[in-house]
C-alpha positions as CSV (number, residue, x, y, z in Angstrom):
1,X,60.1,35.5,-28.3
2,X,62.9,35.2,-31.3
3,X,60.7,35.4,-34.8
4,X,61.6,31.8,-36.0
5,X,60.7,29.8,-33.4
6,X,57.2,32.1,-33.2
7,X,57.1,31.0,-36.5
8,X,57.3,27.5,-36.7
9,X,55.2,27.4,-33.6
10,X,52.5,29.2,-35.8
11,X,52.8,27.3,-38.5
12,X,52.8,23.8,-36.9
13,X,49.4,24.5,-35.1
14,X,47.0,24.4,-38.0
15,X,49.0,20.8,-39.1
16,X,49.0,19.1,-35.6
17,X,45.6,20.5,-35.2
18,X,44.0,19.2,-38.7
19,X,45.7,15.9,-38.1
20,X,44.8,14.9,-34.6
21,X,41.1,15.5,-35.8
22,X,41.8,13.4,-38.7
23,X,42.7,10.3,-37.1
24,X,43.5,9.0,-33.3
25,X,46.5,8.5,-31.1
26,X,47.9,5.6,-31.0
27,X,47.6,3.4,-28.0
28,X,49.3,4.6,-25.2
29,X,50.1,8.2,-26.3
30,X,47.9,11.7,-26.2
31,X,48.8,12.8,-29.9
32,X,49.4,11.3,-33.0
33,X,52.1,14.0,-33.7
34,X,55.7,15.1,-32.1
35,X,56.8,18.5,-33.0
36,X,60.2,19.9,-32.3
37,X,61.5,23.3,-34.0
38,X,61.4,22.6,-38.2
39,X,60.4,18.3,-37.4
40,X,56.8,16.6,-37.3
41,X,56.8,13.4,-36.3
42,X,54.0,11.4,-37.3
43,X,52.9,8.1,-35.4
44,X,50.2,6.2,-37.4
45,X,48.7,3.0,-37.3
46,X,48.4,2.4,-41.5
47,X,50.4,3.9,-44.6
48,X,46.6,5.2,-45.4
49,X,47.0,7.4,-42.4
50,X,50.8,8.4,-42.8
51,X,49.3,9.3,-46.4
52,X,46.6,11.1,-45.1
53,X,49.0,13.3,-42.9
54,X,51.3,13.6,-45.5
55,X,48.5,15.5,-47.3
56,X,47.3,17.4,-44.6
57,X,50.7,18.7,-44.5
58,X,51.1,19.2,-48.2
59,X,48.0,21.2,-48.6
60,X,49.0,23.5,-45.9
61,X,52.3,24.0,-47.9
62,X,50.5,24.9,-50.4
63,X,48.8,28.1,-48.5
64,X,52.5,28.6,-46.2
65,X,55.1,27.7,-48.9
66,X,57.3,25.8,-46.8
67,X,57.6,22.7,-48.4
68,X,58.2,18.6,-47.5
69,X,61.8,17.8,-47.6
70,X,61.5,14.4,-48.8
71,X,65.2,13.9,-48.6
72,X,65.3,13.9,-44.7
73,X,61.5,12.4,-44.8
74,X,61.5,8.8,-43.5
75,X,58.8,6.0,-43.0
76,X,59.9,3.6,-40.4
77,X,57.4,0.3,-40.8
78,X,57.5,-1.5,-37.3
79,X,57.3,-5.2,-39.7
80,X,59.6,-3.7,-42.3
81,X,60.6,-7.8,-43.4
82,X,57.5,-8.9,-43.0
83,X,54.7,-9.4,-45.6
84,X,53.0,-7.3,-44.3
85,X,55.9,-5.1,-44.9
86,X,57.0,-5.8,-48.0
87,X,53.1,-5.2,-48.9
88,X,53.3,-1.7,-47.4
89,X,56.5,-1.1,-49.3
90,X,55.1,-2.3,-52.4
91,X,51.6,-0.2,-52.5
92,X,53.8,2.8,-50.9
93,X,55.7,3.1,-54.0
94,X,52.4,3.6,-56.4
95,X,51.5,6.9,-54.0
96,X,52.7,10.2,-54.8
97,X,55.0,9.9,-52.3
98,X,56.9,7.4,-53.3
99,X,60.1,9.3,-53.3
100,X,59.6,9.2,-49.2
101,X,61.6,6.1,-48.3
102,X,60.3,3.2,-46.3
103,X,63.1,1.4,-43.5
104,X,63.2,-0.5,-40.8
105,X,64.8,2.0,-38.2
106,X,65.5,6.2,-38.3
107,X,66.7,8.4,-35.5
108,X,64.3,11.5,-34.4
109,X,66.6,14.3,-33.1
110,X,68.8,11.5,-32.2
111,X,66.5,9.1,-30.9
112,X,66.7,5.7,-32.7
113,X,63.0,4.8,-34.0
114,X,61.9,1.4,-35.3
115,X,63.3,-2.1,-35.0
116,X,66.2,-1.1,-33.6
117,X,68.5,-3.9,-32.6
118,X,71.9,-2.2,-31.0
């Protein structure tokens, strides 16, 4: 097995692990994570739990030091117009993660997410 992809498989396990003890799947789906090479994917009900695995993963940088890239970090809101929505945005932005935009749509390697309308 090449070193890197050893790697990030050994340093993704803790993460997934400590999150999908922290809070359940979503309907319909065995994890609340997707992993692919250097990506997490996150699928949460709330902001409270995209939060909450945000800090999961931020502590374990801590320990690793691999780090957040918050530049190619995306929250995509399922009612990103709606009050709901513009609520989310709204309390999102008094977090410490407020430099981790909120949209309505972002592509996964590739795959569009979100409210997609094309």
């Amino acid at each position: 097995m090449p070193l890197v992809p050893g790697f990030i498989q050994f340093c993704h396990h803790p993460i997934i692990y400590d999150i999908s003890n922290r809070f359940p799947a979503p309907p319909g789906t065995n994890t609340p994570i997707l992993a692919f090479a250097d990506d997490i994917l996150i699928l949460s009900s709330s902001l409270v739990l995209t939060k909450s695995g945000l800090d999961t993963i931020a502590d374990f940088s801590t320990l690793s030091g691999l780090e957040i890239n918050c530049k190619k970090t995306v929250i995509v809101h399922n009612r990103f117009h709606s009050r709901a929505g513009i609520a989310a945005r709204e309390a999102w932005a008094r977090t410490k993660w407020a430099t981790i935009p909120i949209a309505s749509e972002a592509k996964y390697l590739g795959v569009p997410l979100g409210a997609v309308s094309r």
